[in-house]
C-alpha positions in Angstrom: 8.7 19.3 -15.4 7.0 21.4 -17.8 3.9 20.3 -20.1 3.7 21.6 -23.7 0.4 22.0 -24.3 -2.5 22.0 -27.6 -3.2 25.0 -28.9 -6.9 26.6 -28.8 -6.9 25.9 -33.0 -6.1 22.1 -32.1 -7.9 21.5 -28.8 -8.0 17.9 -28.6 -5.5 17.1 -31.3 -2.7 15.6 -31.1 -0.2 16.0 -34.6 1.5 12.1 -34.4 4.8 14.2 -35.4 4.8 15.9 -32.7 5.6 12.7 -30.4 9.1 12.4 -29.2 11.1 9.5 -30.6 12.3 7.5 -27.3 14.5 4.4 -27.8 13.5 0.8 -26.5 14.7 -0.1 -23.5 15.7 -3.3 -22.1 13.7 -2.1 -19.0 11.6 -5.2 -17.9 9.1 -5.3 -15.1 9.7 -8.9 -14.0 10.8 -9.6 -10.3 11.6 -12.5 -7.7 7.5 -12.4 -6.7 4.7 -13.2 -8.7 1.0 -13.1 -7.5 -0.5 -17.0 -7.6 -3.9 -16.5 -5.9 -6.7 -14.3 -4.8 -9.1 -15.5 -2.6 -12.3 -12.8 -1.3 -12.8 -13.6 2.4 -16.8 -13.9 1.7 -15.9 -17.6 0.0 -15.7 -18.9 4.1 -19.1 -17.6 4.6 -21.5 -16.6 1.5 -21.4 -13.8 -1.3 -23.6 -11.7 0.9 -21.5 -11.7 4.1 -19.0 -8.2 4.1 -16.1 -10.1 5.2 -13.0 -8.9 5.7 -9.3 -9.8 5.9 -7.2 -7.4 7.6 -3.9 -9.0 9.0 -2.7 -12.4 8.4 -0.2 -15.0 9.1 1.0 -18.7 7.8 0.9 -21.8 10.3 4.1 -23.7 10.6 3.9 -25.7 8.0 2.7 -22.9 5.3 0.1 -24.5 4.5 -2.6 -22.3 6.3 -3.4 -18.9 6.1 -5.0 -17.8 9.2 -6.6 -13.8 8.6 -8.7 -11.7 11.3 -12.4 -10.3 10.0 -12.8 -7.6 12.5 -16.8 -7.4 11.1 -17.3 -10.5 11.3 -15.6 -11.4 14.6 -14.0 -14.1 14.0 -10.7 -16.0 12.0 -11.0 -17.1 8.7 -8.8 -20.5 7.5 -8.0 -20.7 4.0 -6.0 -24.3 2.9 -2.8 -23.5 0.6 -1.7 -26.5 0.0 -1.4 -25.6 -3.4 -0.6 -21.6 -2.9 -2.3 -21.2 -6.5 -5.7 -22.9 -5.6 -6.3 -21.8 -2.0 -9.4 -24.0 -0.6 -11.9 -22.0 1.8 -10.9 -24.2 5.5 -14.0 -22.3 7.7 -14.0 -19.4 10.2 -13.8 -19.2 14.3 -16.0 -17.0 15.8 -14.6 -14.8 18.6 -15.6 -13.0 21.5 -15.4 -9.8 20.1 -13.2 -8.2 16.8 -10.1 -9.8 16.3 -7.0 -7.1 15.6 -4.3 -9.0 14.7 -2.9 -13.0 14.7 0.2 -14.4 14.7 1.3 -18.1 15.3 4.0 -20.1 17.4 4.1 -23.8 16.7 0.9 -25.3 16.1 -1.1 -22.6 18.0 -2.7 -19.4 16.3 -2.6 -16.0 18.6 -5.3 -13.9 18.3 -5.8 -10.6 19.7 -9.4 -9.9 20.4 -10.9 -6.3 21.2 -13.9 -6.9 23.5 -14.5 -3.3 24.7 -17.8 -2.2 25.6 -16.2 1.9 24.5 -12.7 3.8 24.4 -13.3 4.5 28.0 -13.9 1.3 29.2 -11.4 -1.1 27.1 -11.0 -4.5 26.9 -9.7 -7.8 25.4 -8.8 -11.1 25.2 -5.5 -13.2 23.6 -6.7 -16.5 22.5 -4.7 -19.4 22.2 -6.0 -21.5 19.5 -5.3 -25.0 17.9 -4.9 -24.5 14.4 -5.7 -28.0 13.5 -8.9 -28.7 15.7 -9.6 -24.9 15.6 -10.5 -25.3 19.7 -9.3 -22.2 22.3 -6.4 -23.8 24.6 -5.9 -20.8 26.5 -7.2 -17.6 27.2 -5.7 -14.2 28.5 -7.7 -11.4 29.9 -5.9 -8.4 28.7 -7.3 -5.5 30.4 -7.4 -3.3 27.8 -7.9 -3.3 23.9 -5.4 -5.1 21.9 -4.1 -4.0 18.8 -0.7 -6.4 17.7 0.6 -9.7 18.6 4.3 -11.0 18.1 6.4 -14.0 18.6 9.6 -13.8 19.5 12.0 -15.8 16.7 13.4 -18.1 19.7 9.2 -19.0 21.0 10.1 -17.7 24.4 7.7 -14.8 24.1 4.4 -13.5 23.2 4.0 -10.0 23.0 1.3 -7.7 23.0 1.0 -4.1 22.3 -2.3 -2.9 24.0 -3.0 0.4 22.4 -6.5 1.4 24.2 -7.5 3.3 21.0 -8.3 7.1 21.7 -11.8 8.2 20.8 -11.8 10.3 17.3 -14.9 12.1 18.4 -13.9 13.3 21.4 -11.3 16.3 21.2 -11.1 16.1 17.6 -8.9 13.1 18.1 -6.2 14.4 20.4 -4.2 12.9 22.8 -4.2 12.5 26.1 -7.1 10.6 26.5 -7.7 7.9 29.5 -6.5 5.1 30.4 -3.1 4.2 28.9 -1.6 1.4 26.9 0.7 -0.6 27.6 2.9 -4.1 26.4 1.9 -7.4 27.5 3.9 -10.5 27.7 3.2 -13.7 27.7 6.4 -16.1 28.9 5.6 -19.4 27.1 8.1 -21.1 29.1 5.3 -20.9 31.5 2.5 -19.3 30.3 2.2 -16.4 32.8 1.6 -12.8 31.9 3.7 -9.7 32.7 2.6 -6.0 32.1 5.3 -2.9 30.4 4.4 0.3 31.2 5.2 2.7 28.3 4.1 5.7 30.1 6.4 8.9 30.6 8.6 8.4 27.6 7.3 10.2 24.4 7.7 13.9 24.5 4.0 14.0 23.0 1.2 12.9 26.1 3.9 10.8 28.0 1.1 10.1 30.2 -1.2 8.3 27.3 1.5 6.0 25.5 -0.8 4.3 22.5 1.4 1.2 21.0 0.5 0.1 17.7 2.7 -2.5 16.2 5.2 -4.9 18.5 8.3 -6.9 16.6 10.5 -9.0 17.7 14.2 -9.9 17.6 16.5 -12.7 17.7 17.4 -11.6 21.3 14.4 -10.9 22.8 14.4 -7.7 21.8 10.7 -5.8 21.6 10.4 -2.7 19.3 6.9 -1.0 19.9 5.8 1.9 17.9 3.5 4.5 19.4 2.1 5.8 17.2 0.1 9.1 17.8 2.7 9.7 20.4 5.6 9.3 17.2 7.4 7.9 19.9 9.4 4.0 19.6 10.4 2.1 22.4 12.6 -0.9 22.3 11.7 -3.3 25.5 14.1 -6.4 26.8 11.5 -9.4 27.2 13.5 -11.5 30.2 12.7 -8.8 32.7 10.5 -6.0 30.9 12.6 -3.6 31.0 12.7 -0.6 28.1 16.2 -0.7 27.3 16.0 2.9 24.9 13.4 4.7 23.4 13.6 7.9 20.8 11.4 10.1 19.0 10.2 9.0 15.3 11.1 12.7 14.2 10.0 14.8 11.6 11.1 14.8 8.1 10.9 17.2 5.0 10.0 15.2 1.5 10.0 17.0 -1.6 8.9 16.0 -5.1 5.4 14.8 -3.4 1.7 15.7 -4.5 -0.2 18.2 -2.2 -3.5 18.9 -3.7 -6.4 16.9 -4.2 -7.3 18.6 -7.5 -7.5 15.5 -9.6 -4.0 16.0 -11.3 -0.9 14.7 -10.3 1.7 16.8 -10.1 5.4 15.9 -7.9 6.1 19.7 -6.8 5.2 19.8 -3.8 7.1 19.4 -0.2 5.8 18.8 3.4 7.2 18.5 6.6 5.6 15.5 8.8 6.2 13.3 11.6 6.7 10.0 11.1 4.0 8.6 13.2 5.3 4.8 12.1 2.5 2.2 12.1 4.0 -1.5 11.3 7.6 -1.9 12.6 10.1 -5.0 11.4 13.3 -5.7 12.7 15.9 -6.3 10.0 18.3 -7.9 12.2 19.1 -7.6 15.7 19.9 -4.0 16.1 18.2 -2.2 13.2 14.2 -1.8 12.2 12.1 -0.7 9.8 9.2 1.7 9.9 5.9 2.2 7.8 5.3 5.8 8.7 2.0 6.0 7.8 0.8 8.8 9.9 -2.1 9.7 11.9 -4.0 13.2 12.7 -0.7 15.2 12.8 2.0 13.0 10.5 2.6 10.3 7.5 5.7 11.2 6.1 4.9 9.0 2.5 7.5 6.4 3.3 9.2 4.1 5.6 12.7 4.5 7.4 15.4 2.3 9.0 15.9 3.0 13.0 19.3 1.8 14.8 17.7 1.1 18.4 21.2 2.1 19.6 21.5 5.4 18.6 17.8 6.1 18.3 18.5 7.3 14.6 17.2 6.8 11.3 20.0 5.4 9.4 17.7 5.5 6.1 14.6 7.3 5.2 12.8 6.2 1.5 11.8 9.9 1.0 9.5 10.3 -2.0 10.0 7.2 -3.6 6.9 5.0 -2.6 5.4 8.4 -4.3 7.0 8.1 -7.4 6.9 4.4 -7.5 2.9 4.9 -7.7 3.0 7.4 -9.7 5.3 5.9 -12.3 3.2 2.7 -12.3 -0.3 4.0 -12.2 -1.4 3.6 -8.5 -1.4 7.2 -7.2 -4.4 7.8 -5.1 -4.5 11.5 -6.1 -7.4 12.3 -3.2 -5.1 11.7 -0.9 -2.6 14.0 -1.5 -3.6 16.1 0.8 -3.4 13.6 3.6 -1.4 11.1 3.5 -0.8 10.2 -0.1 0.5 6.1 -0.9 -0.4 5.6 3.3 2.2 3.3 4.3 1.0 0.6 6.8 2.7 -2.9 7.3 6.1 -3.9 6.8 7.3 -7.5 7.0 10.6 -9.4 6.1 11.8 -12.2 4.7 14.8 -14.4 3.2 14.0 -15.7 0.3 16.9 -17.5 -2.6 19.5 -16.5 0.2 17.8 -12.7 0.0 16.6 -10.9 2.6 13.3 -8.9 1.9 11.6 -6.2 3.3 7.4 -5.6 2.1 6.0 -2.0 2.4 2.4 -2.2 2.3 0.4 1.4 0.6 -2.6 1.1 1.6 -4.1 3.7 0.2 -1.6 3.0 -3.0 -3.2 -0.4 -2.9 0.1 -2.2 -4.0 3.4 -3.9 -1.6 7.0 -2.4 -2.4 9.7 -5.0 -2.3 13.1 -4.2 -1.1 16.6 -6.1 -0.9 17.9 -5.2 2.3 21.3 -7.0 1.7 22.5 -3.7 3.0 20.2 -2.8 5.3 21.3 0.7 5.9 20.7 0.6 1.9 17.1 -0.9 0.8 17.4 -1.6 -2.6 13.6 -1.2 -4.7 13.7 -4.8 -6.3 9.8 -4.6 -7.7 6.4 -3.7 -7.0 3.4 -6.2 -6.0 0.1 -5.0 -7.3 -2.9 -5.9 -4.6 -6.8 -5.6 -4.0 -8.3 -2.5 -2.1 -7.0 -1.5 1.3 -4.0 -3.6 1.7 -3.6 -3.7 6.0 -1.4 -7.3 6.6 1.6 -8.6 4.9 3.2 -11.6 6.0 5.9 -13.9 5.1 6.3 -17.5 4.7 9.8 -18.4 3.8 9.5 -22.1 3.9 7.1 -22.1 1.5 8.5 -19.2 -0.7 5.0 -17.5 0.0 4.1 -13.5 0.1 0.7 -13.2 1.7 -1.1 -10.2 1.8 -4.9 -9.6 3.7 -6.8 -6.3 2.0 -9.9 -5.3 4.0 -11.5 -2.4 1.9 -15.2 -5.0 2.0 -17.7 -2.2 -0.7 -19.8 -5.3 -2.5 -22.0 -2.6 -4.2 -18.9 -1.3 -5.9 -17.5 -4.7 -6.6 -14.6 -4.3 -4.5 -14.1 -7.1 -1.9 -11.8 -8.4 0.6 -9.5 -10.8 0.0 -6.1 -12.5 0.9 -3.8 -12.5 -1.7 -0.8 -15.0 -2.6 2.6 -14.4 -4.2 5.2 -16.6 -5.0 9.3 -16.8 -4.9 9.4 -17.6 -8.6 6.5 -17.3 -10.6 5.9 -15.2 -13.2 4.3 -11.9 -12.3 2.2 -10.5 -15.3 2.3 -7.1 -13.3 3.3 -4.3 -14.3 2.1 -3.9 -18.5 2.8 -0.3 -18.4 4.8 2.2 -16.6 5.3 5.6 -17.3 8.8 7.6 -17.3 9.9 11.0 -16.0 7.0 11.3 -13.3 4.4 11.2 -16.0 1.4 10.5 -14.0 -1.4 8.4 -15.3 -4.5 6.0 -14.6 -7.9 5.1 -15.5 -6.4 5.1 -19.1 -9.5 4.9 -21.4 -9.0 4.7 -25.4 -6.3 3.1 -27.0 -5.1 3.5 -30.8 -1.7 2.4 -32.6 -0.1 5.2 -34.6 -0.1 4.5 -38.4 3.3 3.7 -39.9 4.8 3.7 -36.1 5.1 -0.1 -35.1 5.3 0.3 -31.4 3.8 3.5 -30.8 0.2 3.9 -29.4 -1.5 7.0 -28.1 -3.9 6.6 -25.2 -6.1 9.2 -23.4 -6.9 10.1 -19.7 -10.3 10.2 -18.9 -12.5 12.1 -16.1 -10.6 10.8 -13.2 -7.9 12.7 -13.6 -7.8 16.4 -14.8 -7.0 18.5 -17.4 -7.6 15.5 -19.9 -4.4 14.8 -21.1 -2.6 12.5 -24.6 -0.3 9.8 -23.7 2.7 8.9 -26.0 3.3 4.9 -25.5 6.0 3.0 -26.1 5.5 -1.0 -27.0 8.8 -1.7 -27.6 9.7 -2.3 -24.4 8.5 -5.0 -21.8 6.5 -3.6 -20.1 4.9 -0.8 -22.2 6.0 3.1 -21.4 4.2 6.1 -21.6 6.9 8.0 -22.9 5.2 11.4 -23.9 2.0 13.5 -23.0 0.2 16.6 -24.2 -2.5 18.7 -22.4 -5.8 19.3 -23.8 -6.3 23.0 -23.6 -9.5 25.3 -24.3 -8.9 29.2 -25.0 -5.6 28.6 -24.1 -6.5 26.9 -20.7 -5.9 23.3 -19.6 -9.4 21.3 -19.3 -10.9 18.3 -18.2 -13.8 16.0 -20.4 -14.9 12.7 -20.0 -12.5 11.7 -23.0 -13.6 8.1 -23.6 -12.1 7.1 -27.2 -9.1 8.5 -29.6 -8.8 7.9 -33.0 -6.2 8.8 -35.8 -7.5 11.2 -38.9 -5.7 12.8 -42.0 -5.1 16.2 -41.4 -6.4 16.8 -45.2 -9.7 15.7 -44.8 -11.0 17.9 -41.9 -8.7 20.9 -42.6 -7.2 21.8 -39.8 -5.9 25.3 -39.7 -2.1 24.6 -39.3 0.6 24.7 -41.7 0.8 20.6 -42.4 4.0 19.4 -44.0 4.0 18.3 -47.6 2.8 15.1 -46.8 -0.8 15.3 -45.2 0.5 13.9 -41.5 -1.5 12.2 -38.8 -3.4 13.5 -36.2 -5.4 12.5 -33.1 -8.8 12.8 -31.8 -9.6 12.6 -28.4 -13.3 11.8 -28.3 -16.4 10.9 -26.1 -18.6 10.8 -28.6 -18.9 8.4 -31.8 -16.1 9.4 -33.9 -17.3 10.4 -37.7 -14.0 9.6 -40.1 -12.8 10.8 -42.6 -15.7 13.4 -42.6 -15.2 15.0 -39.0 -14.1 14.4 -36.2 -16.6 15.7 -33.5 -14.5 16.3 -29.9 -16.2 17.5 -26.7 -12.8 19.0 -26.3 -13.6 21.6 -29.1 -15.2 21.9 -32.6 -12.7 22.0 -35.5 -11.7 24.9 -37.4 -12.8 24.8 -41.2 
């Protein structure tokens, strides 16, 4: 879109006439979810520890989250009983870094890396008690784990050993030795089987790294490979891969490209998929988070037939917009892997079917009604703490649950598992912007005088050039409806803007023809603000 921007006579200024009358809306930003708890991971240890809380699942009876802390090497237990009080329950320490959990029955199944280095891998899957917290089993893996699943019917275990390549070696590329592979625990017996995934992506066949393993109602294994953006669907009863396709390449438009500390949707890349966290939506179709790695991320997720091997649905730019629209863009990242998609999960919840996109650099879970499958429908938008990894569903219940690992105590940003609710009342979003207006880190705030529900806001040095937002209060939530660039010498710039504040016209004399009435304009200032006398902006000095 284009930007009108202030003048060189009026840097800084904003003329309250000059903000475009927008009807209310009936626009609301209520959905089905709303967050009930947050819980840092440090309150099962002490304020000092850098916990973490990467992926997570739910016990049987929903009334224990189970998480991994990778630093810590060990589980953490937290009690939900009451989902909006969560009770720290203790930790297990592990042999090594856990990777992922999932449960069956009243067992947790934790996938532990024990590897002395990426040459030499190894790990563990633990069987563990959830109730006495005691290690009923234990499986030598052979190599380092990454995800664990259960099959919906309890039959199977499955684990997607990725034997992680070394990012210093190579710059990162693959091939690198030895191989991953699938392992599979029968629980009808406990014994353990081995899937070679070698020799089917068309990128280093020879050095298959699985990622994510999901499972379906018929026994059906999807495994995503992710540096090789390669999928491979595996039959559990004999081990058998039954198809396996290419993740493909796909061209999204409308995106941000440059880290430059503005957002702007005009640019287009073409990526592979190179999907992380994989979901099956029923028994024949899955979802991707194509998050990427050091050749891909296309922004988004897709839908896969495991037939066909084709994407029946890609989301495109939308998590993109989505961010940008409510304030969550993580403009450094544009010229990665912007809103980083990681986990997916699903869920039927009021006699809904769900799917949850985690952003992890967007630091926020999409929601979508997969009703029609082939046709996600965007229901609402779940705000979270730093570094969402794990999302995990707990029908039963009617509980969302969500484990962030960015752990920076010095910046007061720490890990935590987060709760949210079928039902209650989100107080998320308050604002939202329309037509792509990107914003964040919005600093002052005034009401315009003799305009009820209008309020005009200002960027500050986060984001450049510093830039007037037009909001809109008559609407639930709030919209930023408008915005102006501050310009210099006819150039857009960027201050550390910090407060704005309304002043006649009339008593600073701005040189602009004003209309017979003296109108209102703005002031976008880091310093104190000296009215009616002056009004003293970094972003230029007024014109007598």
């Amino acid at each position: 879109m284009k930007r009108r921007h202030i003048g060189p006579v009026a840097a800084g200024v904003l003329v309250a006439s000059m903000l475009p009358a927008v009807p209310a809306s009936a626009h609301g930003g209520e959905g089905p979810f709303g967050r009930v708890a947050t819980v840092p991971a440090y309150l099962n240890s002490e304020i000092t520890d850098e916990a973490a809380a990467e992926i997570a699942a739910v016990s049987s009876d929903g009334r224990t989250v189970i998480y991994t802390d990778s630093p810590g090497e060990r589980l953490g237990f937290f009690d939900v009983t009451d989902p909006g009080k969560p009770v720290p329950a203790g930790v297990l320490d592990l042999p090594g870094e856990p990777t992922s959990v999932a449960v069956l029955g009243r067992y947790a199944l934790a996938a532990v890396n024990t590897s002395e280095s990426f040459a030499n891998p190894s790990g563990q899957l633990l069987v563990v008690d959830v109730k006495t917290r005691a290690v009923v089993r234990a499986y030598e893996l052979g190599g380092q784990p990454d995800s664990v699943a259960v099959a919906p019917s309890g039959r199977y275990i499955a684990v997607a050993v990725e034997n992680e390549r070394d990012e210093d070696v190579n710059g990162g590329a693959i091939p690198q030795a030895p191989a991953g592979w699938l392992s599979v625990v029968d629980t009808r017996d406990w014994t353990l089987s081995t899937v070679a995934l070698t020799g089917l992506a068309a990128v280093a066949p020879e050095d298959p790294e699985p990622e994510y393993v999901s499972i379906n109602r018929r026994d059906e294994a999807v495994v995503s490979l992710q540096e090789n953006n390669h999928l491979a669907v595996v039959r559990l009863r004999d081990g058998k891969v039954v198809n396996h396709f290419s993740a493909g390449a796909v061209t999204v438009s409308g995106v941000d490209t440059e880290d430059d500390g503005a957002i702007t949707l005009d640019g287009t890349i073409t990526a592979k998929r190179e999907p992380d966290g994989v979901v099956w939506l029923d028994d024949n179709l899955f979802a991707t988070a194509n998050e990427g790695d050091y050749e891909g991320g296309s922004r988004g997720f897709s839908v896969f037939d495991k037939r066909t091997g084709r994407p029946v649905f890609d989301s495109g730019n939308a998590l993109e917009h989505l961010a940008v629209k409510y304030g969550l863009y993580p403009d450094s990242r544009s010229d990665a892997k912007g809103t980083e998609p990681e986990g997916v999960a699903v869920g039927t919840f009021g006699g809904t079917p769900y799917l949850f996109v985690n952003a992890e650099r967007g630091n926020f879970v999409a929601v979508y009604d997969v009703r029609r499958p082939k046709e996600p429908r965007f229901v609402q938008l779940l705000p979270t703490t730093n570094g969402p990894e794990g999302v995990v569903t707990a029908p039963s219940r009617g509980l969302v649950v969500v484990a962030s690992e960015e752990e920076l105590p010095g910046d007061g940003i720490r890990a935590s598992v987060q709760i949210y609710r079928f039902g209650a009342r989100g107080d998320f979003p308050s604002i939202v912007s329309t037509k792509d207006i990107g914003w964040g880190a919005l600093s002052g705030l005034s009401a315009v005088p003799g305009q009820r529900h209008r309020l005009v806001s200002v960027t500050d040095s986060v984001y450049t050039p510093t830039r007037l937002l037009t909001v809109d209060t008559a609407a639930t939530p709030a919209r930023i409806v408008g915005e102006l660039t501050v310009t210099k010498d006819g150039a857009p710039v960027g201050y550390d803007a910090e407060g704005i504040a309304p002043v006649p016209v009339a008593a600073i004399g701005w040189a602009w023809r004003a209309p017979p009435a003296p109108p209102t304009s703005w002031c976008a200032s880091g310093r104190t603000v000296r009215w009616p006398r002056r009004c003293r902006c970094r972003t230029a000095s007024p014109r007598r």
